[in-house]
C-alpha positions in Angstrom: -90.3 -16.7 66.3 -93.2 -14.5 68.6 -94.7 -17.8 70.3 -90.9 -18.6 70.9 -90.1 -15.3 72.5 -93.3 -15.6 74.5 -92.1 -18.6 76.2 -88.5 -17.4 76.5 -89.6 -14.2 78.3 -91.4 -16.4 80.5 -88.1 -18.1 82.0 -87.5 -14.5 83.2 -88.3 -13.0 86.2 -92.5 -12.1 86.8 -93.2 -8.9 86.0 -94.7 -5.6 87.4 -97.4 -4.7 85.3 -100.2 -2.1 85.4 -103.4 -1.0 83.6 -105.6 1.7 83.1 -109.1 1.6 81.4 -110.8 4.7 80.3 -113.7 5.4 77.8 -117.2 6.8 76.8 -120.0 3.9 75.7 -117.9 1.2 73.9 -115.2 3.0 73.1 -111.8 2.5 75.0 -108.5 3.5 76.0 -106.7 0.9 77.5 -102.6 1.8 78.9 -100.2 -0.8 80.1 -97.2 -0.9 81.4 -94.9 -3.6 82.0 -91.2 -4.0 83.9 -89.6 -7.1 83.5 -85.8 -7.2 84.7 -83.1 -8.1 82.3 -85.5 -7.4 79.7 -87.0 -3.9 79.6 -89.6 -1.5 80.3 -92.9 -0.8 78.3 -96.2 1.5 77.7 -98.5 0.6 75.3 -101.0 2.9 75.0 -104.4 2.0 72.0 -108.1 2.9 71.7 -110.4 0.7 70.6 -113.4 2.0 68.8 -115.4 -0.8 67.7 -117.0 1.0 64.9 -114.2 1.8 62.7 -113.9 -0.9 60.4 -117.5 0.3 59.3 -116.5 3.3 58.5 -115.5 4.9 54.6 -112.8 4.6 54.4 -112.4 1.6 56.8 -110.2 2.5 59.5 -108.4 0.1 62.4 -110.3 -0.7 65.6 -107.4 -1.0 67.5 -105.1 2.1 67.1 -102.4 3.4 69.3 -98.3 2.9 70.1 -95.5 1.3 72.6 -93.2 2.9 74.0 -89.9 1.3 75.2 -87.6 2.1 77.8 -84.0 0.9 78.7 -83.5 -1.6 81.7 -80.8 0.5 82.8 -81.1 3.8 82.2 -84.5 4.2 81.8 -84.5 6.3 78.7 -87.0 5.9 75.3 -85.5 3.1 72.7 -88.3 2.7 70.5 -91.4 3.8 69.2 -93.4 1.3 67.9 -96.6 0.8 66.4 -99.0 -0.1 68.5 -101.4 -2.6 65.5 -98.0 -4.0 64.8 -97.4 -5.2 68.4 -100.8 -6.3 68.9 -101.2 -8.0 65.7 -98.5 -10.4 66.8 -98.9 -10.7 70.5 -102.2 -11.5 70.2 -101.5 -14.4 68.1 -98.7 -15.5 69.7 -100.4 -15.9 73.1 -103.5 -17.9 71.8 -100.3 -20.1 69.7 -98.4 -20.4 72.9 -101.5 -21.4 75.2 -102.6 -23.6 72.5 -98.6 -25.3 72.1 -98.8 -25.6 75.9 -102.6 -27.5 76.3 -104.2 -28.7 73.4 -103.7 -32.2 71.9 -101.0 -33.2 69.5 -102.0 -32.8 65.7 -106.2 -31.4 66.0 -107.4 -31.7 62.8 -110.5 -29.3 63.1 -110.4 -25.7 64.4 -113.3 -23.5 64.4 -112.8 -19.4 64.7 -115.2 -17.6 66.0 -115.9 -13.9 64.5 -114.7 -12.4 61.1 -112.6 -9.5 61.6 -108.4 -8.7 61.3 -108.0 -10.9 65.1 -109.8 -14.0 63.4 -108.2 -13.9 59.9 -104.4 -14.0 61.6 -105.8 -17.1 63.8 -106.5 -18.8 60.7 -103.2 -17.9 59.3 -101.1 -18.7 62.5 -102.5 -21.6 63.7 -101.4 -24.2 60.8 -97.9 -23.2 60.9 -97.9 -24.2 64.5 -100.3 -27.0 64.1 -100.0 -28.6 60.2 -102.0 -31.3 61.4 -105.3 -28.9 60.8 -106.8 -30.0 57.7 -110.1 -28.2 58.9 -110.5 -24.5 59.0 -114.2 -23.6 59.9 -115.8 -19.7 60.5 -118.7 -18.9 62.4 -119.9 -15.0 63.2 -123.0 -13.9 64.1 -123.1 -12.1 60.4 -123.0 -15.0 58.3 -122.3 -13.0 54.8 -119.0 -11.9 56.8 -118.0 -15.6 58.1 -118.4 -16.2 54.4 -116.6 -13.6 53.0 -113.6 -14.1 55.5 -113.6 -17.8 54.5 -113.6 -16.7 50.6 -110.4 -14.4 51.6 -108.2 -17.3 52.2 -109.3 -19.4 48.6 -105.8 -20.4 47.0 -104.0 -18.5 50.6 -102.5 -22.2 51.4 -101.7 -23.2 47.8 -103.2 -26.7 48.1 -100.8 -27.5 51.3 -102.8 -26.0 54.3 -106.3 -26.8 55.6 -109.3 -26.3 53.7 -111.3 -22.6 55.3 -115.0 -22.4 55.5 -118.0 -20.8 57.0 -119.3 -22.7 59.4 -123.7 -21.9 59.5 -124.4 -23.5 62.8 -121.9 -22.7 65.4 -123.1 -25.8 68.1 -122.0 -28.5 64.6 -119.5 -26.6 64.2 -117.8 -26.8 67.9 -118.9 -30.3 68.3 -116.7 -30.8 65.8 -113.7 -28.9 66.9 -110.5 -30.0 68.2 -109.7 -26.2 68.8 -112.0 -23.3 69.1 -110.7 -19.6 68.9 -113.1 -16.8 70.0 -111.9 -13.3 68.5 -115.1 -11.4 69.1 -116.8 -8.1 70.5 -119.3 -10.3 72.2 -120.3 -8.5 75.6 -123.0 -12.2 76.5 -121.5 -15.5 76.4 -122.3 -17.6 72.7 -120.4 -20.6 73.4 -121.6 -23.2 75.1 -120.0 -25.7 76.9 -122.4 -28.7 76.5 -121.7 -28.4 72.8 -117.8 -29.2 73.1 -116.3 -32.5 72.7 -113.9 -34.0 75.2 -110.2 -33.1 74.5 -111.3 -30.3 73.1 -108.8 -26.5 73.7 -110.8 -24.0 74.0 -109.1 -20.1 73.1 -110.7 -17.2 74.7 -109.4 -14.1 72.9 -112.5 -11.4 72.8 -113.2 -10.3 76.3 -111.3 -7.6 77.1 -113.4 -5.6 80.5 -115.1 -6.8 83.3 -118.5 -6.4 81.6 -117.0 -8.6 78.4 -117.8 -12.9 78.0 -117.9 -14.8 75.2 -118.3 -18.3 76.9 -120.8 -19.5 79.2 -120.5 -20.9 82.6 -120.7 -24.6 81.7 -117.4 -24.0 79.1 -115.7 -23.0 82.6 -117.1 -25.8 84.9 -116.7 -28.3 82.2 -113.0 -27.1 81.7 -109.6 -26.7 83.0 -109.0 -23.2 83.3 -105.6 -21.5 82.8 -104.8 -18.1 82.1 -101.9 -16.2 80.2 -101.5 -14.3 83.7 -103.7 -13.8 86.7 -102.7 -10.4 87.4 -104.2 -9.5 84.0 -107.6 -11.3 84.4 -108.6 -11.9 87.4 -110.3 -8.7 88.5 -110.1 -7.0 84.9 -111.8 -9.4 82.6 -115.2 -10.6 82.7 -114.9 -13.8 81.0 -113.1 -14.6 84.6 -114.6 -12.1 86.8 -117.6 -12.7 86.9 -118.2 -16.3 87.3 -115.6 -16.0 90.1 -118.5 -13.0 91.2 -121.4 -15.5 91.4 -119.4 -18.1 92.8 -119.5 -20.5 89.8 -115.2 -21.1 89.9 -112.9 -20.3 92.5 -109.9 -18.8 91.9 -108.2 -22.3 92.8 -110.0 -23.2 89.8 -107.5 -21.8 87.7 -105.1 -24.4 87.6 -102.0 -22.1 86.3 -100.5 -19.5 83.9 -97.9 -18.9 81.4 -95.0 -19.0 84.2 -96.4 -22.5 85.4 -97.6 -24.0 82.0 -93.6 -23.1 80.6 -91.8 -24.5 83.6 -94.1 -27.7 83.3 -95.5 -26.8 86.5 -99.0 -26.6 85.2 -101.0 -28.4 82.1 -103.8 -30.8 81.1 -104.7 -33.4 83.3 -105.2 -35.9 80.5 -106.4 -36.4 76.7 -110.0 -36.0 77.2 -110.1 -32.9 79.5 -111.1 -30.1 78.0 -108.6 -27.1 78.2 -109.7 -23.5 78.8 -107.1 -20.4 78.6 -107.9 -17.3 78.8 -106.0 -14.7 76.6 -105.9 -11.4 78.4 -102.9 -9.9 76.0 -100.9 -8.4 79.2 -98.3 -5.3 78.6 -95.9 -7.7 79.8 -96.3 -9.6 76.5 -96.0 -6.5 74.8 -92.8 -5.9 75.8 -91.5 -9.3 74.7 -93.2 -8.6 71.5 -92.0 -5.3 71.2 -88.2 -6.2 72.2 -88.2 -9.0 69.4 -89.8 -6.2 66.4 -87.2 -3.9 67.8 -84.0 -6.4 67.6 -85.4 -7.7 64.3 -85.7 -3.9 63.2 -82.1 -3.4 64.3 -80.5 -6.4 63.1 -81.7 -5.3 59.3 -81.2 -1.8 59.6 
């Protein structure tokens, strides 16, 4: 239903978006706001502080709320929380990029990190691909790889892929029809001589322009697209920066959402290996944020 409204919202008119990054060390701020006519109007507003999860009790990384205004009169609809929304849009972008560019029925996928972004990829991704038969888990903790992989014994009730951690992450990509990075990474890990051709790769982490979890090779080897070029180029490092040293151009990214849904854009053929960048734009949050809000309404 979210990768659905994804695409639908993306049949509508571009948007107007906007961000704002603020923050001390590696904690973060980060507001967006989105305008999309016939649609609506959204903030989302959410810190990230990296070290909460670590904390007794545990508390969410990602904490914060949207905000939702009527296309026609401009006034507050909703208050909704902010996890919620980014729980699902982040998903639902990497599901959508992944329904648009990888190959028909992968059988392997390999996540990459071990926290509450990379346990929903491994719960999302079957029910859009059941051909996966192959979960695999790689983080640079190995105990937490392993006890994310142990989470998800008896999850699929004997119908859904087989999850486990993976100890060597270049077998473990060379192996991979799909690979999902859901990281805090600030230095690229994955390289790009260790994928196979026709693989998809999904860049989730990277979030600033100091922030890469791929190397240059995964990008020269690749086709790049992007969920939106207003929302990565310039903002995210994974992008920025090799378009800084010259490594891509920004003709190197071959399309976004808008082109990839009209069929305007996609991969060039069944060995080429896909890149997409998830950058998680506020204009996604508002499509997200319109569907928890009709949902709510419909029940209530």
């Amino acid at each position: 239903m979210v990768v659905e409204a994804l695409e639908a919202g993306h049949r509508l008119a571009a948007p107007e978006i906007g961000d704002l990054l603020i923050g001390s060390g590696d904690k973060k701020l980060l507001s967006r706001a989105a305008w999309i006519e016939r649609l609506g109007i959204a903030l989302k507003s959410v810190t990230i502080f990296p070290d909460n999860p670590r904390k007794t009790p545990p508390l969410p990384s990602v904490q914060g709320a949207v905000i939702l205004f009527d296309i026609e009169t401009g006034a507050p609809s909703a208050v909704i929380d902010g996890g919620l929304v980014t729980k699902w849009k982040t998903v639902a972008d990497s599901l959508l990029g992944a329904k648009l560019l990888a190959r028909r029925e992968p059988k392997t996928l390999l996540v990459c990190g071990a926290g509450t972004v990379a346990a929903n990829l491994i719960e999302a991704y079957p029910m859009v691909f059941p051909s996966i038969t192959t979960v695999l888990v790689w983080n640079r903790t190995q105990q937490r790889a392993e006890d994310l992989a142990a989470s998800f014994a008896g999850k699929f009730a004997g119908k859904g892929p087989s999850v486990n951690a993976a100890p060597d992450l270049a077998s473990a990509v060379s192996e991979a029809d799909i690979v999902a990075t859901a990281t805090m990474a600030s230095e690229p890990f994955l390289k790009g001589e260790w994928l196979k051709p026709g693989a998809h790769v999904d860049l989730i982490g990277a979030y600033t322009p100091q922030m890469r979890e791929a190397d240059d090779a995964v990008l020269t080897r690749g086709e790049i697209f992007v969920d939106s070029r207003k929302t990565t180029i310039g903002h995210i490092g994974e992008i920025q920066i090799p378009l800084d040293h010259g490594t891509i151009t920004k003709d190197d990214i071959r399309g976004e959402f808008h082109d990839l849904v009209a069929g305007k854009a996609g991969r060039s053929s069944d060995q080429a290996i896909t890149v997409f960048k998830n950058g998680g734009g506020a204009h996604l949050d508002l499509m997200v944020a319109k569907l928890i809000a009709k949902v709510m309404a419909a029940a209530s």
